[in-house]
MARPATI-543514 format. One line per 8 residues: their letters; for each residue x, z, y of C-alpha. Coordinates in nm, 3 decimals. Example, Ala and Ser with C-alpha at 12.3 -4.5 7.8 and 13.67 -1.06 7.14 Angstrom:
as	1.230 0.780 -0.450 | 1.367 0.714 -0.106
//
This chain:
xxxxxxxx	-3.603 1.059 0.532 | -3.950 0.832 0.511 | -4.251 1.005 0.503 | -4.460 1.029 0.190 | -4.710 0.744 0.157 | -4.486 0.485 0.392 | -4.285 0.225 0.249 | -3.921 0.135 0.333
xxxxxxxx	-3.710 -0.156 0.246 | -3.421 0.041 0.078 | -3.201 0.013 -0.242 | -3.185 0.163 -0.580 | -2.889 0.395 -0.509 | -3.093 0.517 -0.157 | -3.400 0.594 -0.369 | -3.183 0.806 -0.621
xxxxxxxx	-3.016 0.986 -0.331 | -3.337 1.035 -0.150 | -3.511 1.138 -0.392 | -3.252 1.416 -0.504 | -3.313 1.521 -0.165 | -3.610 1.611 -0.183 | -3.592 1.810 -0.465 | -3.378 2.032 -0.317
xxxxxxxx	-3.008 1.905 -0.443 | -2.745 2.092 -0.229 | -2.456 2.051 -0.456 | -2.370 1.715 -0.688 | -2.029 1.749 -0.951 | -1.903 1.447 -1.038 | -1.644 1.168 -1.085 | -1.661 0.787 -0.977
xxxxxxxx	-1.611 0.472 -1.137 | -1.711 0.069 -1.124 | -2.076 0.093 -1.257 | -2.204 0.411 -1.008 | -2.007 0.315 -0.740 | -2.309 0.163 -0.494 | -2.451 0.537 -0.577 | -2.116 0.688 -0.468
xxxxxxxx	-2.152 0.430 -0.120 | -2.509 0.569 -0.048 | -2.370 0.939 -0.124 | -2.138 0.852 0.124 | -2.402 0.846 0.446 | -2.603 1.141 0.275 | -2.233 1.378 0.296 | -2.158 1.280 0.616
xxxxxxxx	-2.476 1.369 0.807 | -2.401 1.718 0.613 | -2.749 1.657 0.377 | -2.544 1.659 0.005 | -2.203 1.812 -0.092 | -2.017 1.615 -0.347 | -1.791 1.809 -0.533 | -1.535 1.583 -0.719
xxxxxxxx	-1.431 1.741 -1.041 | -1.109 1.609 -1.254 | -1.331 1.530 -1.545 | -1.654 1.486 -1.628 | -1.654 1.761 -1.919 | -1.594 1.992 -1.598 | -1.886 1.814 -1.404 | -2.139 1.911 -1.640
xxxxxxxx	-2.044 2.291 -1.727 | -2.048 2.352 -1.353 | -2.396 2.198 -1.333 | -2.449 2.401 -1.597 | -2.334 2.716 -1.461 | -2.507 2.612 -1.082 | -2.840 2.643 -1.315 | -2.756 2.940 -1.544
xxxxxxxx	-2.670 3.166 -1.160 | -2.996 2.995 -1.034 | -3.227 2.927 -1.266 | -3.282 2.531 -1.043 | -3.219 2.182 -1.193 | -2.842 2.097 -1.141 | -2.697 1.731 -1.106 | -2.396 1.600 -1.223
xxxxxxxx	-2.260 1.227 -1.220 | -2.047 1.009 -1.424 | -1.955 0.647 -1.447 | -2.051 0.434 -1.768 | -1.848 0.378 -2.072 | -1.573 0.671 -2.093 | -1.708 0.864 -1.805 | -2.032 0.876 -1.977
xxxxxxxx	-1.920 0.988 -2.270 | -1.717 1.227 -2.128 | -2.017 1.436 -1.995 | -2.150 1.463 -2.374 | -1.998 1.774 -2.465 | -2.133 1.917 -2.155 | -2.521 1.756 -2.211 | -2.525 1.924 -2.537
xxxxxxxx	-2.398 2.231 -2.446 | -2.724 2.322 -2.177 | -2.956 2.119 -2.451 | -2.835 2.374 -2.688 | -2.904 2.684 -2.443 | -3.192 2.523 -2.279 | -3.022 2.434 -1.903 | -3.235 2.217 -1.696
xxxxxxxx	-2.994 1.958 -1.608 | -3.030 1.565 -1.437 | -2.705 1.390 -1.568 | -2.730 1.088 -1.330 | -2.455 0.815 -1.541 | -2.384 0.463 -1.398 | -2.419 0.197 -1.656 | -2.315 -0.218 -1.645
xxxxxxxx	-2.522 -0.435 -1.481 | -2.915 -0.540 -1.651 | -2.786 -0.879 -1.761 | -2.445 -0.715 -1.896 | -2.610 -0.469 -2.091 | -2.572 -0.527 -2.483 | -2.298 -0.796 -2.433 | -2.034 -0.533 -2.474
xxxxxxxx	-1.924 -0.548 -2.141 | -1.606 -0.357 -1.952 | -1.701 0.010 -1.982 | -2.029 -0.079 -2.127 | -2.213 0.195 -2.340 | -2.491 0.289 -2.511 | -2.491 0.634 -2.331 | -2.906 0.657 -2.390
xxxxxxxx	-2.900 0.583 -2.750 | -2.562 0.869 -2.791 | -2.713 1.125 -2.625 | -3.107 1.117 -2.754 | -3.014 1.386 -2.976 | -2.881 1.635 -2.757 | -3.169 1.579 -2.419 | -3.500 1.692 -2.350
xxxxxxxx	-3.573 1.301 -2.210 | -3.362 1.019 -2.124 | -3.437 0.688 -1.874 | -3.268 0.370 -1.847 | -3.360 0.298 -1.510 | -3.466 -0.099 -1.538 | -3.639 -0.149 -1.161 | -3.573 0.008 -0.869
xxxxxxxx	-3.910 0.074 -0.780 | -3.945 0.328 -1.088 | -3.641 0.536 -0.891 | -3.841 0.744 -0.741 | -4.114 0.822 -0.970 | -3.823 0.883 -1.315 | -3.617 1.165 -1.066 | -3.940 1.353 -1.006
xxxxxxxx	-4.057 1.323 -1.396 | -3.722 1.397 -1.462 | -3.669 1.722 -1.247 | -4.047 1.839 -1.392 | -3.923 1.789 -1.749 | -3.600 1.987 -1.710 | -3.756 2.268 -1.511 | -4.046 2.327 -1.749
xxxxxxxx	-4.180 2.445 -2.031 | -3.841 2.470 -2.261 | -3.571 2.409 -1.963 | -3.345 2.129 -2.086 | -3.113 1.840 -1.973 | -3.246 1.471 -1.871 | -3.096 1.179 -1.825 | -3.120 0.906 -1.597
xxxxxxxx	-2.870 0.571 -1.689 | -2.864 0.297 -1.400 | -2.733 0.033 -1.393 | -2.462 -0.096 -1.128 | -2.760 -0.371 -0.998 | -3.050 -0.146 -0.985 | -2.829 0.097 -0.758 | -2.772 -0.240 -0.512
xxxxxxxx	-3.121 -0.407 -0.535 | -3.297 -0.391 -0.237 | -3.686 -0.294 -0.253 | -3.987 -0.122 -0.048 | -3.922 0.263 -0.107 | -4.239 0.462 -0.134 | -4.066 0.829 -0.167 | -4.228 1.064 -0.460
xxxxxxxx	-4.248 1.432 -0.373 | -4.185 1.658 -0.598 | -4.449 1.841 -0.810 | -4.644 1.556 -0.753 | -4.602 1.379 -1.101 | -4.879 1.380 -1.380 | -4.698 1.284 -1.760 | -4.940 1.178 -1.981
xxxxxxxx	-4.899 1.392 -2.289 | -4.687 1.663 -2.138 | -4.833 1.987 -2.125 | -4.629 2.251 -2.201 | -4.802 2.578 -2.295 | -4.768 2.869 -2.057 | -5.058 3.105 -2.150 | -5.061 3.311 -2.440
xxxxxxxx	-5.386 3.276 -2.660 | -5.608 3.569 -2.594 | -5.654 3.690 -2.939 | -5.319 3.664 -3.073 | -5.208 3.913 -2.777 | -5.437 4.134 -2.871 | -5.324 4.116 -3.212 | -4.952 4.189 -3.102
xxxxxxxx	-5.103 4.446 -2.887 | -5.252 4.626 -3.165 | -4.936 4.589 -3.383 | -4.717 4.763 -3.116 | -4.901 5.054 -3.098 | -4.899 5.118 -3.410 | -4.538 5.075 -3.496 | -4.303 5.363 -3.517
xxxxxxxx	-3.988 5.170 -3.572 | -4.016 4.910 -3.361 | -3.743 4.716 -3.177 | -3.773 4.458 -2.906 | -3.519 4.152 -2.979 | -3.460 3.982 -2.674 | -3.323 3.607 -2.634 | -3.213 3.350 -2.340
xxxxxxxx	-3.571 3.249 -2.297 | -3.655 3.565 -2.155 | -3.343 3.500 -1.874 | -3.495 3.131 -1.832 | -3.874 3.234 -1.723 | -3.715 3.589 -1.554 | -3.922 3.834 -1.783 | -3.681 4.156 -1.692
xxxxxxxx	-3.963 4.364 -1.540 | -4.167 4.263 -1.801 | -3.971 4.370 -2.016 | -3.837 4.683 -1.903 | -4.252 4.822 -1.832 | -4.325 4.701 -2.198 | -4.034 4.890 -2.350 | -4.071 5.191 -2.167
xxxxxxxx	-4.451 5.173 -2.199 | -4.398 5.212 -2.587 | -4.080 5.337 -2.620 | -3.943 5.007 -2.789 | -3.593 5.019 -2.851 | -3.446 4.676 -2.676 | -3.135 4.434 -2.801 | -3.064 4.118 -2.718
xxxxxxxx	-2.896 3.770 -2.791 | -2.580 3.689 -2.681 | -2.786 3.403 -2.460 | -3.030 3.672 -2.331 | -2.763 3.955 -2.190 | -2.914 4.020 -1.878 | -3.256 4.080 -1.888 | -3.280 4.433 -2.017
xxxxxxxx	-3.008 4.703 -1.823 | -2.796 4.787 -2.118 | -2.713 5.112 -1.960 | -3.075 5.170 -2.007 | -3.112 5.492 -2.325 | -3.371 5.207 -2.459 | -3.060 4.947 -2.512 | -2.908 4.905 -2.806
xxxxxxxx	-2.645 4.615 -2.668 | -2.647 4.276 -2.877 | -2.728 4.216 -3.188 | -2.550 3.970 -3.477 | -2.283 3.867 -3.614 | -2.067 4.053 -3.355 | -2.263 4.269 -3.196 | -2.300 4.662 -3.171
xxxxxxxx	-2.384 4.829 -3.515 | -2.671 5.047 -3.415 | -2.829 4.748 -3.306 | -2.760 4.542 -3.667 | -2.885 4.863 -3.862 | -3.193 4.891 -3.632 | -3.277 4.507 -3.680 | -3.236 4.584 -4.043
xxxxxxxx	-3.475 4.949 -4.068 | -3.722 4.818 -3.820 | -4.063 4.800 -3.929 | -4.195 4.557 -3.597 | -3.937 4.348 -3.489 | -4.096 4.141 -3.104 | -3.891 3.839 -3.064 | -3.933 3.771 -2.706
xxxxxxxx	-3.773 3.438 -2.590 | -3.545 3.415 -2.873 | -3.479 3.126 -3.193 | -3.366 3.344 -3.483 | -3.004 3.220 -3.474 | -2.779 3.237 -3.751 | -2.528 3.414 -3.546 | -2.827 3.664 -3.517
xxxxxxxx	-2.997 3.665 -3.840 | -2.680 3.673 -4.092 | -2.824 3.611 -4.450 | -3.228 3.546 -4.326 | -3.404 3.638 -4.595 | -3.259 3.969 -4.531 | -3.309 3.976 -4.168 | -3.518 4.207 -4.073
xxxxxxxx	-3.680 4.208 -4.432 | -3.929 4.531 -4.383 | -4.073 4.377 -4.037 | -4.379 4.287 -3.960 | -4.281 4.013 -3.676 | -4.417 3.899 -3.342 | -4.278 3.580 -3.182 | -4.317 3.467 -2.789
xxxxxxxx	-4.179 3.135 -2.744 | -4.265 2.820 -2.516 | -4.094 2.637 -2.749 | -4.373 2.601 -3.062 | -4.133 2.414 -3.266 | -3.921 2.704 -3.261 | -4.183 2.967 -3.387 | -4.199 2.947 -3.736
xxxxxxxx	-3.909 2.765 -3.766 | -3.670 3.040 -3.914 | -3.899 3.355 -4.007 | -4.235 3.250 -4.035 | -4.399 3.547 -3.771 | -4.727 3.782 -3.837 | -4.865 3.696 -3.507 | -4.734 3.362 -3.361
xxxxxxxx	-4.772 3.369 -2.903 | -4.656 3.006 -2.812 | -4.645 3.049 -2.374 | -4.382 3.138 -2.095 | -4.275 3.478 -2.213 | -4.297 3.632 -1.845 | -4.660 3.542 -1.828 | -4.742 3.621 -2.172
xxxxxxxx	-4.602 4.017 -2.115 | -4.735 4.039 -1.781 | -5.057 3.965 -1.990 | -5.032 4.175 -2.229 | -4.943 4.479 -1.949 | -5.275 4.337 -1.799 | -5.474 4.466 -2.091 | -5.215 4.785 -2.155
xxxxxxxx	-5.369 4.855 -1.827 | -5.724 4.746 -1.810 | -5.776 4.905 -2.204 | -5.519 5.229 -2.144 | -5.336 5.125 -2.451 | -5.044 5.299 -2.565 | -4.904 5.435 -2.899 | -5.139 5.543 -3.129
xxxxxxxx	-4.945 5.887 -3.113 | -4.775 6.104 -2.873 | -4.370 6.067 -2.890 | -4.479 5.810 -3.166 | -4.089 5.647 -3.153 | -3.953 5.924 -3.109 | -3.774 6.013 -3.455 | -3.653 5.642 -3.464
xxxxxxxx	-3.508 5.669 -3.109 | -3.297 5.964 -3.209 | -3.218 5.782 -3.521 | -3.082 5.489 -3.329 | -2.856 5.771 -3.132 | -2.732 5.866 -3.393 | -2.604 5.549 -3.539 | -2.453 5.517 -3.138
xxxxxxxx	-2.259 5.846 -3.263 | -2.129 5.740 -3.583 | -2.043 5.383 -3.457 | -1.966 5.332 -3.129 | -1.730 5.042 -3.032 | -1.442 5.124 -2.959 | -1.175 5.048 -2.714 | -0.850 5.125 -2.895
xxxxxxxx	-0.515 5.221 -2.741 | -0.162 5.163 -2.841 | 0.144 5.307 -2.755 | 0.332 4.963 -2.632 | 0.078 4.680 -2.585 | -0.251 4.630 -2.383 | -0.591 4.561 -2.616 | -0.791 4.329 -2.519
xxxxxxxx	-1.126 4.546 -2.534 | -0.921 4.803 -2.239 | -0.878 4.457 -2.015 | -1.249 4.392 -2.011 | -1.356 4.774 -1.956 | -1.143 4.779 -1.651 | -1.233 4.448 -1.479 | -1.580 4.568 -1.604
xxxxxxxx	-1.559 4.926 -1.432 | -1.389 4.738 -1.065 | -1.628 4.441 -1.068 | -1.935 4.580 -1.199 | -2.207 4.357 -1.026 | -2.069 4.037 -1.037 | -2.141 3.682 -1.174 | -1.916 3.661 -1.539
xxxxxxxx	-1.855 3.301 -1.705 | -1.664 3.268 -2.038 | -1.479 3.073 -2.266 | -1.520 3.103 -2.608 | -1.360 3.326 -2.877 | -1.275 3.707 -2.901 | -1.265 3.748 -2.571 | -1.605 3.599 -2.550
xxxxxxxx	-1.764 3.852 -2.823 | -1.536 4.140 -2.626 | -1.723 4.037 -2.288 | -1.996 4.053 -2.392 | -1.983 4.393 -2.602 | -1.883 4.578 -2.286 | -1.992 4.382 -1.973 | -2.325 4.509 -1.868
xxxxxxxx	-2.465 4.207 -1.708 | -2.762 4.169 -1.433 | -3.007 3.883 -1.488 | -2.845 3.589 -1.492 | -2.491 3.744 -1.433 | -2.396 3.628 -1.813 | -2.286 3.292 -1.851 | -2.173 3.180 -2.147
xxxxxxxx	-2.201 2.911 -2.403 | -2.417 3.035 -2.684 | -2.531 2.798 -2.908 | -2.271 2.537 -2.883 | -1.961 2.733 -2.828 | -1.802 2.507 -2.588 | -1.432 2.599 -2.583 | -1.284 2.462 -2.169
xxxxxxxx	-1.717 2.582 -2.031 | -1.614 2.937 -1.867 | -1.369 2.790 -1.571 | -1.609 2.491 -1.463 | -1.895 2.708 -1.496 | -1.737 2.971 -1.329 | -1.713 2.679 -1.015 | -2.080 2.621 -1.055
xxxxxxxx	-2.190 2.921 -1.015 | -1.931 3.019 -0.695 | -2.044 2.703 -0.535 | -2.431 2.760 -0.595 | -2.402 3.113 -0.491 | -2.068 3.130 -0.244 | -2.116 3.512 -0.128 | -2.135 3.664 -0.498
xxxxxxxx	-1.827 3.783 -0.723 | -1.770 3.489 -0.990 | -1.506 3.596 -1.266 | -1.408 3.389 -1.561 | -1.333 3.552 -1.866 | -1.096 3.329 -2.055 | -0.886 3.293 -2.380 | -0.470 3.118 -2.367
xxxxxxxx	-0.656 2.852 -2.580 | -0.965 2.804 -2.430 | -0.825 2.792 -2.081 | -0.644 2.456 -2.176 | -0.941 2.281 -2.228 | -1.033 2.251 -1.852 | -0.723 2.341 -1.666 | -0.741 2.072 -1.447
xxxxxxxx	-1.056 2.178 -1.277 | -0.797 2.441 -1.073 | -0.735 2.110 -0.876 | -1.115 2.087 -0.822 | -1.098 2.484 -0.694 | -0.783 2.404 -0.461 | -0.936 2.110 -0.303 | -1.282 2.316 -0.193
xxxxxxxx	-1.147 2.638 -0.192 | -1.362 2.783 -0.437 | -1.302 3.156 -0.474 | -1.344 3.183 -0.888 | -1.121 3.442 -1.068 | -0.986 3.362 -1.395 | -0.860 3.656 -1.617 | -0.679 3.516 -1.922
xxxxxxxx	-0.687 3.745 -2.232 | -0.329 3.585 -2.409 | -0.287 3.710 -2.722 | -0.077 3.364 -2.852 | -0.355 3.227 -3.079 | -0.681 3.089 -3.140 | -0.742 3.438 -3.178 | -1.133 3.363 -3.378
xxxxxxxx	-0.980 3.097 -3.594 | -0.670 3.318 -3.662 | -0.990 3.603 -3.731 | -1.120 3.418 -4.022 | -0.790 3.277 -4.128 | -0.722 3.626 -4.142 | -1.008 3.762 -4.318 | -1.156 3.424 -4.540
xxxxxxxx	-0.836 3.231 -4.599 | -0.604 3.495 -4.712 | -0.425 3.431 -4.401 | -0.277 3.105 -4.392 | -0.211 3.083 -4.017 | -0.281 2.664 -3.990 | -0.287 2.525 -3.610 | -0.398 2.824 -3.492
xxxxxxxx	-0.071 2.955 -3.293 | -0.050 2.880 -2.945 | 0.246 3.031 -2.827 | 0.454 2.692 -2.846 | 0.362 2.482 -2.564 | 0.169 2.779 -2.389 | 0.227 2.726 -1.990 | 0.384 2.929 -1.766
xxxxxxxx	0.048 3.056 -1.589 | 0.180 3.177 -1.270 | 0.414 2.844 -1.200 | 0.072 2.639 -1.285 | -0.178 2.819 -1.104 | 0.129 2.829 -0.805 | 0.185 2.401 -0.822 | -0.211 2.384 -0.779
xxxxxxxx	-0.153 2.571 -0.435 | -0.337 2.919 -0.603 | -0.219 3.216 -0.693 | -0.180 3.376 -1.051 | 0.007 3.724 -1.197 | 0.097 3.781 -1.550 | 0.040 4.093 -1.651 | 0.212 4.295 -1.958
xxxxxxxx	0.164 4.678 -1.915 | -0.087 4.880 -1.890 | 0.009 5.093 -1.588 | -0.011 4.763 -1.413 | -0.368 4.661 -1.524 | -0.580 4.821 -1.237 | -0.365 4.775 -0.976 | -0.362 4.382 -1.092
xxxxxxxx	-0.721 4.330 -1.110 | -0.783 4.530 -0.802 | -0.549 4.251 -0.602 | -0.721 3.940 -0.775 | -1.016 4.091 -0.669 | -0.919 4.126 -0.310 | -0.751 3.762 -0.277 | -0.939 3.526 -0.059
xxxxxxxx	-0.906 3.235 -0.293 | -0.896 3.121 -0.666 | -0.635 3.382 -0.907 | -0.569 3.356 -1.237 | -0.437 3.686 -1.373 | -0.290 3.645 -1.737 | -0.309 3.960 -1.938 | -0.072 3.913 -2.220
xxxxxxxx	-0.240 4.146 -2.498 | -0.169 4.260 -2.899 | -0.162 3.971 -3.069 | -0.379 4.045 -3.401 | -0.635 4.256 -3.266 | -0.965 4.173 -3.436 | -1.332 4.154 -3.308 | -1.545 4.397 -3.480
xxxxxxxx	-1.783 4.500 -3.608 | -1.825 4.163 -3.776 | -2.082 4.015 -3.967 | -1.963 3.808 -4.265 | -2.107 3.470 -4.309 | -2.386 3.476 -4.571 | -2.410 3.868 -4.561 | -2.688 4.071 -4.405
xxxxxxxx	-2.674 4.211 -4.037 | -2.650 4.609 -4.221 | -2.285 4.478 -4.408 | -2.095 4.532 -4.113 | -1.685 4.508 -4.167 | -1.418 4.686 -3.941 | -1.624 4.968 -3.888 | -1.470 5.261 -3.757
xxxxxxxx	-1.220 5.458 -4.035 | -0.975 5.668 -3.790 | -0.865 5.928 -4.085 | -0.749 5.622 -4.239 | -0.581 5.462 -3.977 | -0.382 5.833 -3.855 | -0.264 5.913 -4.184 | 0.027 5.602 -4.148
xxxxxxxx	0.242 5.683 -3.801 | 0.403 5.289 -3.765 | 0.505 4.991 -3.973 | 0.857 4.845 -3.905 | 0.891 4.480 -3.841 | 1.175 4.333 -4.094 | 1.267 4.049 -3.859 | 1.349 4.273 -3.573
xxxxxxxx	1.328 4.620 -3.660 | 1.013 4.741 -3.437 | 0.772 5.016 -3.492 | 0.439 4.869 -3.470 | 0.091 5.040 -3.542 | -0.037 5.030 -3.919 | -0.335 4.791 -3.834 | -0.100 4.519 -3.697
xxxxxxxx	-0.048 4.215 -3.870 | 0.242 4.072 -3.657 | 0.514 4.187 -3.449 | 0.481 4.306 -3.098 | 0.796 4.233 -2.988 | 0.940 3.916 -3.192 | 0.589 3.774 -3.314 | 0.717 3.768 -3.694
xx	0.418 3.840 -3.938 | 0.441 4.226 -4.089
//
């Protein structure tokens, strides 16, 4: 290390490593190739004298989604690296996925030498001009000298204002080229032009302020920004200040106790009724941190038609951009509530009336009455839903990843998640994230719980990154809902497409988890009853090392309650209807003769469709 101010004669790939360094990089994922190779030397010198661990994935895909999920347990900048040409473009998926949720990333990709570049060179690509869609900023790094100076812009960028990924291409020469190193500390950059706004403008708080207390069917609607900039106290004094009802995105689980009697779980297309019919009877809805998904909003214009609407966002392009908002506060949403709890304090405000939410509150229990979700049981076969209450009820504080699917929407309908605890991919949906991400976040934070929640399909995607948790040991738990499909796509194909069941089966091919899981050196258990459930989890949970525990489950259980595309959030489908479902004692399968509950759609015991 050279002290600030004092020059060095160094090369590129030393200034990139250095400068990392300084910024606090513990942990690199990546993969080598040609072009990043003289990086990968100087790496080298920086492992061995114990400064950087490089943890070599078995693809790039998996590099990124553990950066990812290093950042999402952390809330710091994560690195990844990749080579130029395919391993470049193998990190893509994984760039947009945190642009998407707003990670702060550095994707550090080797590229062909200056001279090389644009002559179609051997693994030459354009990885700048693919991925300027999907980053907050991108460098080509043209002279070493600029090293220094682009790793500090770039680790301000991805850590501020709207957290994001950057990248940083350099070429195979730049990394060799010898120069005089003058180090750049961190925080120590100025961007001309970049300015992101943190504080929210005075009057418009007051004008929220004056709209809350006022409201008597308010509800708080709560997104991943609110998780990025660590707003959970904030929250929690605001709501219980004014009694505000509080559900959140799928993105921003995690920052209100959903335990709490204020929590009405998530909201959307699959989330809890009470919180749908509240978003849709509200009269004030406070979007805190949040983008107005689709996945949220179901048919807009009907989204929270009779609201009067508040939006905190640091992102201004994003207020406005789906529901135009009474009173628009563009700043860092912590800082923005701890402001307006300033002036709750300084001015005494509260609600204009005693017990003012009162009669919407019980309102809001009631709907928790009439619809809660359910967990149903059957005589023969596990459902998913009991799988996730149980690992739930033994692991209750730990670190959760997941694929995505059904047993993504069922995680997150009954995991009640810490800050930062939920990790999943939101606004991408990046089938093959929850296992990588899962090794992220076990690396970045080695003494907490880290459990994947995964799906048969899903978990194909990135089953080679169980090499990457045999060679370092990393103690990540994978639980494997199997239910022999693409269990969303064989959802809508179910519901939308009369059910014409096209490449959605995955019970051909399907591995044998426990003799893959065994040949990586790791253990696994299949699991098929549910007097064997607890006792299962209970031992993954105890192994010192990485388990997968497949839990083979009914195979055409559905995910509700369910939103239909293009209908509002209040037109709920697969709501409860017991009577119905009681008055018809079994269905028998014609291929095999089985009984089989009147809700199922194919056999339990020979697979056949009913």
């Amino acid at each position: 290390m050279t002290p600030t101010g004092s020059a060095v004669r160094a090369t590129g790939a030393f200034a990139l490593i250095d400068s990392l360094k300084r910024h606090g990089v513990k942990h690199i994922f990546g993969y080598p190739g040609g072009a990043i190779l003289p990086i990968y030397d100087e790496l080298y010198r920086f492992e061995s004298r114990g400064e950087i661990q490089h943890i070599l994935v078995r693809h790039e895909q998996g590099a990124a989604h553990a950066a990812d999920g290093y950042a999402r347990a952390t809330g710091e900048v994560a690195v990844c690296f990749g080579t130029s040409g395919p391993g470049a473009t193998n990190l893509v998926t994984g760039i947009a996925t945190a642009q998407m949720d707003s990670i702060p990333l550095v994707v550090v990709t080797g590229q062909v030498s200056r001279a090389a570049i644009g002559t179609d060179a051997f693994q030459e690509i354009d990885i700048y001009g693919i991925t300027l869609p999907i980053v907050k900023h991108s460098y080509v790094v043209r002279d070493p000298q600029d090293m220094a100076r682009i790793v500090a812009e770039a680790f301000h960028i991805a850590s501020t204002g709207r957290p994001g990924p950057v990248l940083i291409d350099v070429p195979k020469d730049v990394g060799l080229e010898e120069f005089d190193y003058v180090p750049v500390e961190p925080g120590t950059v100025k961007i001309p032009g970049y300015r992101p706004t943190v504080k929210g403008n005075p009057r418009q708080l007051q004008q929220a302020l004056n709209l809350i207390r006022k409201a008597k069917q308010p509800l708080l609607y709560v997104g991943g920004g609110a998780i990025a900039s660590g707003a959970h106290q904030e929250i929690k004094e605001l709501a219980e200040r004014f009694q505000l009802p509080v559900t959140t995105t799928l993105m921003g689980k995690g920052a209100f106790d959903e335990n709490h009697p204020l929590s009405v779980g998530m909201l959307g297309m699959h989330g809890t009724a009470y919180a749908n019919f509240a978003v849709t009877e509200c009269d004030l809805l406070i979007a805190v941190g949040a983008r107005f998904d689709d996945r949220v909003t179901g048919k807009l214009d009907e989204f929270a038609s009779r609201a009067q609407v508040i939006h905190i966002d640091i992102d201004p392009a994003e207020v406005g951009k789906n529901r135009a908002p009474e009173v628009p506060i563009v700043g860092d949403v912590r800082l923005v509530l701890a402001d307006m709890l300033r002036r709750c304090e300084e001015a005494d405000i509260r609600p204009e009336a005693p017990h003012q939410t009162q009669p919407w509150l019980e309102r809001i229990n009631g709907w928790k009455q009439d619809y809660p979700l359910e967990v149903p049981q059957y005589e023969d076969l596990l459902s998913p839903q009991e799988v996730i209450v149980e690992l739930g009820r033994q692991a209750p504080d730990a670190y959760y990843t997941t694929d995505v699917g059904q047993h993504q929407m069922w995680a997150a309908q009954f995991l009640k998640n810490g800050p930062r605890r939920w990790i999943s991919s939101a606004g991408l949906g990046t089938m093959g994230f929850g296992m990588p991400a899962a090794m992220g976040a076990k690396v970045a934070l080695p003494n907490e719980q880290v459990i994947c929640v995964a799906g048969d399909a899903s978990i194909q995607m990135n089953i080679q990154e169980l090499g990457t948790l045999a060679q370092y040991g990393i103690d990540v738990k994978t639980v494997i809902i199997n239910n022999g499909w693409q269990g969303m796509v064989r959802q809508w194909q179910q519901t939308f497409y009369e059910g014409r069941y096209e490449a959605s089966n995955m019970e051909q091919g399907m591995p044998d988890i426990v003799k893959l899981t065994e040949a990586y050196g790791l253990k696994g258990m299949v699991v098929t009853r549910r007097e064997e459930l607890p006792d299962a989890i209970a031992q993954m949970l105890a192994h010192e090392g990485a388990f997968m525990l497949e839990v083979r489950v009914r195979k055409d259980e559905n995910c509700y309650p369910m939103v239909a595309p293009g209908k509002s959030n209040g037109q709920m489908i697969g709501l409860p209807q017991r009577k119905q479902l009681e008055e018809v004692t079994h269905v028998t399968c014609s291929s095999c003769g089985a009984k089989n509950a009147p809700n199922h759609n194919f056999c339990s015991e020979c697979g056949a469709k009913l």
